[in-house]
C-alpha positions as CSV (number, residue, x, y, z in Angstrom):
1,X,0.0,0.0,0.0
2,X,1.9,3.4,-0.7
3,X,1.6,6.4,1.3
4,X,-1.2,8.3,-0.9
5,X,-3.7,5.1,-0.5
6,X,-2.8,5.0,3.6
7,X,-3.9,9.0,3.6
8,X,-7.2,8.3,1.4
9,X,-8.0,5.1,3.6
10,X,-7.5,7.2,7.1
11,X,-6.6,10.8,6.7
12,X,-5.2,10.6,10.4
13,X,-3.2,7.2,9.5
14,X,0.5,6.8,11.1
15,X,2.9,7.5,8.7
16,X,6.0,6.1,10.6
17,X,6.8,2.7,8.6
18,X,6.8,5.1,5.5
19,X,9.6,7.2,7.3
20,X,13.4,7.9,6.4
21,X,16.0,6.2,8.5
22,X,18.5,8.5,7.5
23,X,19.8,11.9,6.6
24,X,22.0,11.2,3.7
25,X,23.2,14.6,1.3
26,X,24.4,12.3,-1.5
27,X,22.9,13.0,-5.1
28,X,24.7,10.9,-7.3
29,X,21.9,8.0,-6.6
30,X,19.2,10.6,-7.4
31,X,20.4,11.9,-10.4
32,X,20.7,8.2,-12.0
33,X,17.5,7.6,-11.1
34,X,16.6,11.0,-12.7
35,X,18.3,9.7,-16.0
36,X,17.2,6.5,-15.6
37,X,13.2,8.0,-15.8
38,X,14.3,10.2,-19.1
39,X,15.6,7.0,-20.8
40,X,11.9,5.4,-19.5
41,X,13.5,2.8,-17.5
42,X,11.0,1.1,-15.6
43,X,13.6,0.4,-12.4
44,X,13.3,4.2,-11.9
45,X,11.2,4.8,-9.7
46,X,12.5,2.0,-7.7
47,X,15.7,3.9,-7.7
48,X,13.6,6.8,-6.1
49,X,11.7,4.7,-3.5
50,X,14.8,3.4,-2.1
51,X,16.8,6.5,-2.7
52,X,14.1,7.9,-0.1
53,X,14.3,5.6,2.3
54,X,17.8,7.1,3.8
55,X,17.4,10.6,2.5
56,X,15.0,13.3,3.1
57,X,13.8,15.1,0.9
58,X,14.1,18.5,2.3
59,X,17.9,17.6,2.9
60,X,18.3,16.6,-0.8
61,X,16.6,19.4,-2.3
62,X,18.9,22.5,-2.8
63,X,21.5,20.0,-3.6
64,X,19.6,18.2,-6.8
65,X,18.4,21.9,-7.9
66,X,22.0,22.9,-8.0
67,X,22.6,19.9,-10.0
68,X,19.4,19.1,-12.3
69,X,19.2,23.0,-13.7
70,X,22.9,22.7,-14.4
71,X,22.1,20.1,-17.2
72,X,22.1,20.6,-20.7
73,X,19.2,19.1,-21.4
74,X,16.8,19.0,-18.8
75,X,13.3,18.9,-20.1
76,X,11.0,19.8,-16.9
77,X,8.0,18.7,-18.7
78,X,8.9,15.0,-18.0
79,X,9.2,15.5,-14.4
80,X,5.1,16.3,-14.4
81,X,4.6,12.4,-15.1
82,X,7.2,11.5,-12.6
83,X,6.2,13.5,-9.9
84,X,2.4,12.2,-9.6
85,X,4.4,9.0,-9.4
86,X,6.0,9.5,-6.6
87,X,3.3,11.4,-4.6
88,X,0.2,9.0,-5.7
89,X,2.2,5.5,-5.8
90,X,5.4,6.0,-3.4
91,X,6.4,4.1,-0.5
92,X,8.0,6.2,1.3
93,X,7.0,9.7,2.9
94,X,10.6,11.6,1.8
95,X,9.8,9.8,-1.9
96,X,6.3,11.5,-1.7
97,X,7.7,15.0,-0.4
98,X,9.8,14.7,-3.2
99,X,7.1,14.3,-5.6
100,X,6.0,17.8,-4.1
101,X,9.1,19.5,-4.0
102,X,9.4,18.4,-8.3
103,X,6.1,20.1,-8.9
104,X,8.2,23.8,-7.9
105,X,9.9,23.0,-11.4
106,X,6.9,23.1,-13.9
107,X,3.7,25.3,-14.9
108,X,1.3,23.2,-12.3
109,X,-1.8,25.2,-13.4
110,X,-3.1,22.8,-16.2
111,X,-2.0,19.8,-14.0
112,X,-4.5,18.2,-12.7
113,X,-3.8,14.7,-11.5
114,X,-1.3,16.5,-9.5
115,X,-3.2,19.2,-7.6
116,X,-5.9,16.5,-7.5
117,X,-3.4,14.3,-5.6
118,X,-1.8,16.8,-3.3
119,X,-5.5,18.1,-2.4
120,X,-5.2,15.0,-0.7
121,X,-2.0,14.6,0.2
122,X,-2.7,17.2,2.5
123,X,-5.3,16.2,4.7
124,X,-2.3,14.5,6.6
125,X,-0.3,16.7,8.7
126,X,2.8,15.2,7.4
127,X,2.1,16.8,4.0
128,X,-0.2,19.8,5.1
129,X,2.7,22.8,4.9
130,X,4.5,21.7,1.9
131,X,1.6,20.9,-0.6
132,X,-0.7,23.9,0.4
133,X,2.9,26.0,-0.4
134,X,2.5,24.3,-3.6
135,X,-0.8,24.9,-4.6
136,X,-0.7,28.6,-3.5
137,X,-0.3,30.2,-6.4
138,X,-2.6,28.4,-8.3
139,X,-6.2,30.6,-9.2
140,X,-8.1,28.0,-7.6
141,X,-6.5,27.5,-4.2
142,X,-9.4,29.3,-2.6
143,X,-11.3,26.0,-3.7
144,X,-8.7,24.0,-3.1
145,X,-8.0,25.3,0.7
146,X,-11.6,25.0,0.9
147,X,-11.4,21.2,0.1
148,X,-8.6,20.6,2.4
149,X,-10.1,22.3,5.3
150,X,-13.0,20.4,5.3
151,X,-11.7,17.1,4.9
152,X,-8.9,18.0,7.2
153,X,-11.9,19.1,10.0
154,X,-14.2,16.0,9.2
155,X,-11.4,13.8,9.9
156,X,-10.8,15.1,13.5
């Protein structure tokens, strides 16, 4: 079961077998699993689930920015695929932060899978500050606030 389909079963639902063990700063890992996705290799987002399981993603961050915009060819419009990925089907809470972190590098305005799935996402406190950060700046986040703060108080 990954971490989106815990939240949707119980909004409350423990999170801690999803968490990190580790604090890690090493990217080499994450950038191969990066190029492993652009080449469409199905072990990718493997590579990212167990990437996540001894780093967090907060760590991580500023370190794969300084490396993934310092490619020649970095086509942001692939990550949209691979970040509902790891927010709807990851195993690990850092893999699903991620996920939110990736959606900071492309126009998420005519995404809608992923606003769909961090709407939901953040109904669990573990994902409440970061998504609603995401979603911000969209035109709808009035609606979408609204949506979160009602599931978010019918849950308590």
């Amino acid at each position: 079961m990954s971490v989106f389909d815990s939240i949707l079963e119980n909004p409350k639902a423990d999170l801690k077998a999803f968490e990190s063990n580790d604090d890690a700063k090493d990217t080499d890992v994450l950038m191969s699993a990066l190029h492993a996705y652009y080449c469409r290799n199905q072990q990718a987002v493997t590579d990212f689930e167990a990437y996540f399981k001894c780093h967090r993603a907060d760590t991580v961050w500023p370190l794969f920015i300084d490396r993934v915009l310092g490619l020649e060819t970095f086509d942001e419009s692939k990550l949209r695929g691979l970040s509902i990925l790891l927010m709807r089907d990851g195993n690990t809470v850092e893999g699903v932060r991620f996920g939110i972190y990736l959606t900071k590098l492309y126009n998420l305005e005519p995404v809608q899978g992923a606003i769909r799935v961090m709407a939901e996402l953040a109904v669990h406190d573990s994902f409440y500050t970061l998504a609603v950060d995401a979603l911000k700046p969209l035109a709808i986040y009035p609606v979408i606030a609204d949506y979160i703060h009602r599931k978010r108080e019918s849950n308590l």
